[in-house]
N, C-alpha and C positions, 0 to 999 in steps of 0.2 A: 462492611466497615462503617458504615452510616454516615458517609459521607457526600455530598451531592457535588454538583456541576453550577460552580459560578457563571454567571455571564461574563466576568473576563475569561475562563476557560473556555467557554463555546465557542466564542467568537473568535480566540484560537485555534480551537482545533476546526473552525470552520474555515481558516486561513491557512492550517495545514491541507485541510481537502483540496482545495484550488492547487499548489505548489504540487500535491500528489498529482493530480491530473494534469498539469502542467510536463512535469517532468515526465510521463507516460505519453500526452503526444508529442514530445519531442523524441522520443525513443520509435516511435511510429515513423516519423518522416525520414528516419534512415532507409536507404535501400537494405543493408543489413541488419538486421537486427540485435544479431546477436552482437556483429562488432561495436553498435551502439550500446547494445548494454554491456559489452566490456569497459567501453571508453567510460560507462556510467560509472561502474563500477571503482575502473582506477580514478575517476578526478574523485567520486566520494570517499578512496583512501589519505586520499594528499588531504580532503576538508580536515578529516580525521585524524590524519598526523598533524592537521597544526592545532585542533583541540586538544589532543595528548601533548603534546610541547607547551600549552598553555594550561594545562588543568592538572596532567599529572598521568599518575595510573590507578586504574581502581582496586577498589581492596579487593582483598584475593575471594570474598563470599561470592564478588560476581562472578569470575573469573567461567563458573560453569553455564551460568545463563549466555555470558558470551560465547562461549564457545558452542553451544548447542544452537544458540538462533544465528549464527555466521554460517551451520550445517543445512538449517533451514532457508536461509536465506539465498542460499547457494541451488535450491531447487526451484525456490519463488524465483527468481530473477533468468533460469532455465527453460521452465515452463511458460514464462510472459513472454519471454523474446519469441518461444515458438508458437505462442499463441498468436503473438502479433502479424506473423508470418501468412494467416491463413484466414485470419478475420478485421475487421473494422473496430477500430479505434469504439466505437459507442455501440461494441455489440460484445466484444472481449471485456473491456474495461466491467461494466456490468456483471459481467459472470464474474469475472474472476477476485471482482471485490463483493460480489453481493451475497454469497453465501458463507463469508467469511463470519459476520456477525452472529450469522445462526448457530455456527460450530461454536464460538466463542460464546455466545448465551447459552448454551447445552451445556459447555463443559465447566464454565463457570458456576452453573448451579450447580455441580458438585463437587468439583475441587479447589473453587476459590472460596475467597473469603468474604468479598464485594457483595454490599446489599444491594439489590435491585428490586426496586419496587411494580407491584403489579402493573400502573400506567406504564412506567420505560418499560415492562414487558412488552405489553402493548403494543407501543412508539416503535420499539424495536422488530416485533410479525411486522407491522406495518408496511416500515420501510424493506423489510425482505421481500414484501410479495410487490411493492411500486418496481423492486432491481429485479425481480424476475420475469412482470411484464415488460420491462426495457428487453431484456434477455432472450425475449422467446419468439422474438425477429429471426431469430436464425433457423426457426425451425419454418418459419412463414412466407420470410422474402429470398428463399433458395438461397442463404448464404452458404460456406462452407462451412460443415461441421466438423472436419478435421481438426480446429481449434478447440472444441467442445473440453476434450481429456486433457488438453493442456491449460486450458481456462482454468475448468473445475480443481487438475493438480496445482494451481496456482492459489487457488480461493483456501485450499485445507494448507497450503506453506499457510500462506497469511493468519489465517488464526494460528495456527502454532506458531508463527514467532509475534503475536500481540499477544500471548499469551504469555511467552516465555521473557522477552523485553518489558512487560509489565513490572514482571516478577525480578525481573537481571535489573530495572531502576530501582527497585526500589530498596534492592538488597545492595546496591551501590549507594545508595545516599545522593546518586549526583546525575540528573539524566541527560545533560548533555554530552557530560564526560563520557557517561555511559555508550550513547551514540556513535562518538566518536570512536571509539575504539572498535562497536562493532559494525563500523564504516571498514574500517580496516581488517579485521576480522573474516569480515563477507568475502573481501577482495583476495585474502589470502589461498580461502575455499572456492570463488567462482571463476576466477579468471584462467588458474592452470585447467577446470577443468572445459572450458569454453575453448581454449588455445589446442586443446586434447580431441576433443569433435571436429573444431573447425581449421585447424592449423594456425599459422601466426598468420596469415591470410588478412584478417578480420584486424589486425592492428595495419594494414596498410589504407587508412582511412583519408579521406582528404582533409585538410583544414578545415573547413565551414562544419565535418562531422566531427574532429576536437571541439570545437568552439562550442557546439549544440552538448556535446557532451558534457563540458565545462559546467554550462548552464543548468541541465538537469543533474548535473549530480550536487550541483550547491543547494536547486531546490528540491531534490530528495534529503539530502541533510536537514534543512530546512524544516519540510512537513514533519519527518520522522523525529526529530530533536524536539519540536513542537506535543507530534504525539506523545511518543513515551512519558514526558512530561508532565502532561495533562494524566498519564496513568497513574503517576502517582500521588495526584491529589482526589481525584475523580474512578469512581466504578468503571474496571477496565472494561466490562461489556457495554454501558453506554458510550464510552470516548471510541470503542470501534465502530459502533455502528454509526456516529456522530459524522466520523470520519466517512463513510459512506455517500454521503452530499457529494463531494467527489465528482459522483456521475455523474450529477447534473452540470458539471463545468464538461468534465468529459463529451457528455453527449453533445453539449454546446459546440466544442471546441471538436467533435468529427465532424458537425454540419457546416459551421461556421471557413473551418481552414481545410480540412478533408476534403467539404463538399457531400459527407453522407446523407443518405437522405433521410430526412424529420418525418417520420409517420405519426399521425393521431395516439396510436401504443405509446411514444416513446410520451411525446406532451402529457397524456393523463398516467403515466408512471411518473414521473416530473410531478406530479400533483401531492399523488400518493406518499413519494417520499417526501416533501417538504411536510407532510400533515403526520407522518415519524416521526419526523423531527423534531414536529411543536410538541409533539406526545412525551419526546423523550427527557422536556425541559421542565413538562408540569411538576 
């Protein structure tokens, strides 16, 4: 579409990365996971419902973009709780965002419209292969690889709905509105089926897990309302991969609050992706 990436857009969607990671270790520090990411789930319907009571409803073009990434959404938010179950915050977080961008530069060369120029090419291997030396601790420091299929089923949800939410703002005209509803959306498709696995169990949460939940689902609104946003001014394949930085708060924020441990691998992947990222601005 020939159109690039301001530096006021970066420097949102580099303030969406942090909020994404944010709202991911708080979903961590649940002993549950999954009931943390219900509780996620439903406080991001209420943000949702008072966007739609503030904004409206979207025209009916979106109406299938939302409904399709509320399907996909329903399996991203399925597969991270189970991944979170069995791996570390700064070893999941990585997979399950890092191969997202790759899928989404593949399938954007040929069914989007979005120009990408050879550097963000570039910027963007770049920063895949910095998320995949973070990533490949798990094959090194005997972590558990049960998480692996539900990481990776996590990373192909996500390009498909920054694929399809690109496409659902911009067919709406409005991407906050748009968020908002499939805040709500999501919630309609993941929670029966969460309550359906785990029983209503998982809503008997204590207080401090509303509260945490509260939190992360304002700043999942938050990143994602930011994102989609940025998608439609900006080539959706660089605002995903953009999004990506991420793990650098992530990785931060398993060693720092976690307590995971920082290896050399993870520091000079930390290198590698910031030198993406400059790649992706040239």
């Amino acid at each position: 579409m020939g159109r690039g990436m301001t530096v006021g857009v970066f420097f949102a969607v580099l303030g969406a990365a942090f909020l994404h990671a944010l709202w991911n270790a708080l979903i961590k520090t649940g002993a549950s996971k999954q009931s943390a990411m219900v509780i996620l789930g439903l406080c991001q319907a209420l943000c949702g419902l008072g966007m739609a009571i503030w904004r409206g409803v979207p025209v009916p073009e979106a109406w299938i973009w939302l409904l399709g990434s509320g399907l996909i959404h329903m399996f991203y938010q399925l597969f991270l709780s189970y991944a979170y179950e069995h791996g570390d915050l700064s070893r999941v977080y990585p997979i399950a965002r890092g191969a997202a961008p790759m899928i989404v530069l593949v399938i954007g060369a040929f069914a989007l419209a979005d120009h990408v120029t050879g550097v963000e090419v570039i910027g963007i291997l770049i920063l895949g292969a910095g998320i995949l030396l973070i990533a490949r601790g798990v094959f090194t420091e005997g972590e558990q690889r049960k998480m692996l299929p539900f990481a990776f089923g996590s990373a192909v949800a996500t390009a498909g709905y920054t694929i399809t939410d690109g496409m659902g703002a911009r067919a709406a005209g409005d991407a906050v509105l748009y968020v908002g509803w499939l805040m709500m959306v999501s919630a309609v498709f993941y929670v029966p089926l969460a309550l359906a696995i785990k029983g209503t169990i998982i809503l008997r949460a204590p207080p401090r897990a509303w509260a945490f939940g509260l939190v992360a689902g304002a700043c999942s609104f938050g990143a994602y309302a930011i994102a989609v946003w940025a998608m439609t001014i900006a080539p959706i394949a660089v605002v995903a991969a953009l999004r990506e930085t991420s793990i650098l708060f992530a990785v931060l924020m398993g060693w720092l609050v976690f307590g995971e441990k920082m290896t050399r691998d993870k520091g000079l992947a930390a290198v590698i992706i910031v030198a993406g990222v400059i790649l992706t601005r040239l």
